[in-house]
N, C-alpha and C positions, 0 to 999 in steps of 0.2 A: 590255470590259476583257480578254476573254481574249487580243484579238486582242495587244493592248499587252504583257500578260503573257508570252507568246511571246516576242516581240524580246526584250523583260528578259533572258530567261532563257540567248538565245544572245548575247548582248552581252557582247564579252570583248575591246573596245577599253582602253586604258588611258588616263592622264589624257594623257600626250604625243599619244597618235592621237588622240583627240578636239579638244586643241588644234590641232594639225593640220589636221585637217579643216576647222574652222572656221575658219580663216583662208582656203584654197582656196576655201572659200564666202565668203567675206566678199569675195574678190579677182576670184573668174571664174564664178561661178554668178550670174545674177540672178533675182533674187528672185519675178521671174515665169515664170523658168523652173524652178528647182525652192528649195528651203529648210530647211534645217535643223530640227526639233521638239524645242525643249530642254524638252516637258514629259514625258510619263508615260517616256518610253526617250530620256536624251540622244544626239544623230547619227542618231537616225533621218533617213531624208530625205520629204520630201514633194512629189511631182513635182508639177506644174503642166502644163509642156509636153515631155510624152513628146520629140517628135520634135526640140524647140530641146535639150534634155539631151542625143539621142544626136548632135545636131550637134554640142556642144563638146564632148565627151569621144570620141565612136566607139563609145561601148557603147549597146546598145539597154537601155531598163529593163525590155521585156517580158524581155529575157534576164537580166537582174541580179535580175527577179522571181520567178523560174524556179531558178533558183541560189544564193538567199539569202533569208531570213523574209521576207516582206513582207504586205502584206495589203489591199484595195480599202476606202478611209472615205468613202462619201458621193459614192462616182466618183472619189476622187483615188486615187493609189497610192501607199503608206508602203511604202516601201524603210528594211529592218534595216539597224542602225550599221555591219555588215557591207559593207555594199555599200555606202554610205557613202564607205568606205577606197578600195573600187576608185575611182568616183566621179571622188575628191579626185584619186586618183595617178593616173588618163587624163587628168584637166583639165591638172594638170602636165603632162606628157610633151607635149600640145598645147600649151600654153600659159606655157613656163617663165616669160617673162622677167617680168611680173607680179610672180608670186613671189620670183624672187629678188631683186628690187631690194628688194621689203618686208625680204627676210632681212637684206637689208646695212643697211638704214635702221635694223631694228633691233638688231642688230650693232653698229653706231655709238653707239647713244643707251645699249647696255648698255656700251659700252668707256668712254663720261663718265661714266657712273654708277658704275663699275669705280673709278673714278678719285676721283671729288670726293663722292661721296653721291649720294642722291637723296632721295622721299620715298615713305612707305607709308600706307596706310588705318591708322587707330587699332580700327576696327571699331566705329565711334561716329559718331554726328554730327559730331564737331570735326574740324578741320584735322587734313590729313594732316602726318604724321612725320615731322623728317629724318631719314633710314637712312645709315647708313656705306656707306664705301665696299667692307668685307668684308662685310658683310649683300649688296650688291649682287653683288658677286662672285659667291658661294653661290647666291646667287638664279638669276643670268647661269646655273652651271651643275648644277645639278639643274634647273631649269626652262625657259630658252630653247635651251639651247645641243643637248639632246635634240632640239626641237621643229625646229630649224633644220636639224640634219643628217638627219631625215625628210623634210623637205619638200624640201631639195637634192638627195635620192636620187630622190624622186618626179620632177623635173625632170630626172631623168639622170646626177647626178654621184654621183663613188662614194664612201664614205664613207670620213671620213679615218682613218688606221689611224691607232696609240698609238706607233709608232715617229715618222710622219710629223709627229705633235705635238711627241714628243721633239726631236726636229731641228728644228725650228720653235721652238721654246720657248729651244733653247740659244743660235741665230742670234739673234734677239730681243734676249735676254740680253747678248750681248754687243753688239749695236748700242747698246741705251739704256747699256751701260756707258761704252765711244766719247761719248754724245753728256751723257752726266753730267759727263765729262773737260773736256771742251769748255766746259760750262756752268759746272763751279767755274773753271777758269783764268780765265773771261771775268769771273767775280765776286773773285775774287785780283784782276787786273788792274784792278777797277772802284773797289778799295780795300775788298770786304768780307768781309778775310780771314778774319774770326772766324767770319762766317756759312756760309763757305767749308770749313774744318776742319769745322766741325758737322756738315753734311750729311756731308762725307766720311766722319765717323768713323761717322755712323750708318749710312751704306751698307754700310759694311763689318761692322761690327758685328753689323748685324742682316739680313745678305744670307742668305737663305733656301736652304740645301745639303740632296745627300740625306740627311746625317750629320744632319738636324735635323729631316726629318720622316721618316725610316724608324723603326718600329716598333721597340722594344727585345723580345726573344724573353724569354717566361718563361722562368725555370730555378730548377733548386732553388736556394735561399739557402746560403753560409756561416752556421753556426754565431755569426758575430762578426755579421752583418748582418741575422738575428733581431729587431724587435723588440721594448722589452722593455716588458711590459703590466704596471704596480702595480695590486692590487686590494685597496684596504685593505677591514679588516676588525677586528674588535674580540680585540684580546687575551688569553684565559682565563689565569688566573694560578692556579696550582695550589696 
C-alpha cells in the first residue's frame, strides 16, 4: 500500500485530465497493451506491453518510469497518473484522427441536447430524467467543452481564444437571425400568422444582450432606496 500511497500523494490530475485521458485509452490504447487502474490512485496506468506502448506513443515507459512515480506489482509496471497525461497526449500527436472524430460526435449529440433536452440518472434504480435543454447546456460547458479543447490541443490544435468565440458567437447570431426571418415569412405566407407574431415577439423580447447578463457593480444606496425593515414590538404606555 505504500507503493499506492505514493502515487496518491503526487497525483494532482483534475477531473477534466482524467476524463481526458480516459477517453485516449478507451480510443488508442488496447487493453493488452497497457490500461488504465481506477482502483486505489484513479489514471494510474498499467503496462502490459512495454515495447507495443512505446510503439504507439514514441515514449519508452522505462523512461516515463524514471521521470515519474511508478512502481513494479507482480512484474507489471504502474506508471503514476502523471505519466498517464504524457501517455494520452503522444498517443494524440500520433494518432489524432480517432480522437477527433469522437470530439465532433460528441459535439453533435451535446449541440441536440443543447436544443431539445436530454436525459440524466435519478441516482436510483428508476428511469432516467428528462433534463432541459439549459441543464444540458451548463453541462455541455463546465464538463465536455474543457475535455474537448484538451484533447484537440493534444492532437495539435491551438486552443480557441475568448475573442475567437466572441466573433463566432456574433456571426452565429446573426445567421440563425437571417434564417428565423426566413422561417416566420414562410409560416406568414403558410397562413400562420398568429403563430408567426409569437415567436417573433418572443425573439425579441427575450433575445439575450450584454445589458442582460453583465453584472450590476455595488455601490453605496440613495438614502430614498434604503430598505425599510418594521420590527414591531410591544408598546409601554406610561
Amino acid at each position: 500500500m505504500a507503493h499506492w500511497q505514493r502515487l496518491r500523494a503526487a497525483d494532482d490530475l483534475d477531473e477534466v485530465e482524467n476524463s481526458a485521458v480516459s477517453r485516449v485509452f478507451e480510443l488508442l490504447i488496447p487493453l493488452e497493451v497497457a490500461e488504465l487502474c481506477h482502483g486505489p490512485v484513479e489514471s494510474a496506468v498499467e503496462v502490459h506491453d512495454p515495447a507495443g506502448l512505446e510503439t504507439l506513443t514514441g515514449v519508452s515507459p522505462t523512461a516515463l518510469a524514471e521521470q515519474h512515480d511508478s512502481f513494479h506489482l507482480e512484474g507489471t509496471l504502474i506508471l503514476g497518473p502523471a505519466a498517464s497525461l504524457v501517455i494520452a497526449e503522444h498517443a494524440c500527436r500520433r494518432h489524432p484522427r480517432p480522437v477527433l472524430d469522437s470530439v465532433l460526435a460528441d459535439e453533435a449529440e451535446a449541440r441536440q441536447k443543447s436544443k431539445r433536452g436530454g436525459t440524466g440518472p435519478t441516482g436510483q434504480d428508476d428511469d432516467p430524467v428528462p433534463t432541459s435543454p439549459e441543464h444540458e447546456y451548463r453541462f455541455y460547458r463546465a464538463y465536455h467543452r474543457p475535455r474537448h479543447e484538451l484533447l484537440r490541443q493534444w492532437c495539435g490544435h491551438r486552443a480557441v481564444t475568448a475573442h475567437e468565440r466572441l466573433l463566432a458567437a456574433e456571426a452565429e447570431c446573426h445567421r440563425l437571425d437571417e434564417l428565423l426571418a426566413r422561417t416566420l415569412d414562410a409560416l406568414r405566407a403558410a397562413g400562420s400568422t398568429g403563430l408567426a407574431d409569437g415567436l417573433e415577439r418572443e425573439h425579441e423580447t427575450e433575445r439575450i444582450t450584454a445589458d442582460t447578463i453583465r453584472p450590476v457593480p455595488e455601490r453605496p444606496l440613495h438614502p430614498s432606496e434604503l430598505p425599510v425593515r418594521e420590527v414591531p414590538h410591544r408598546r409601554w404606555w406610561s
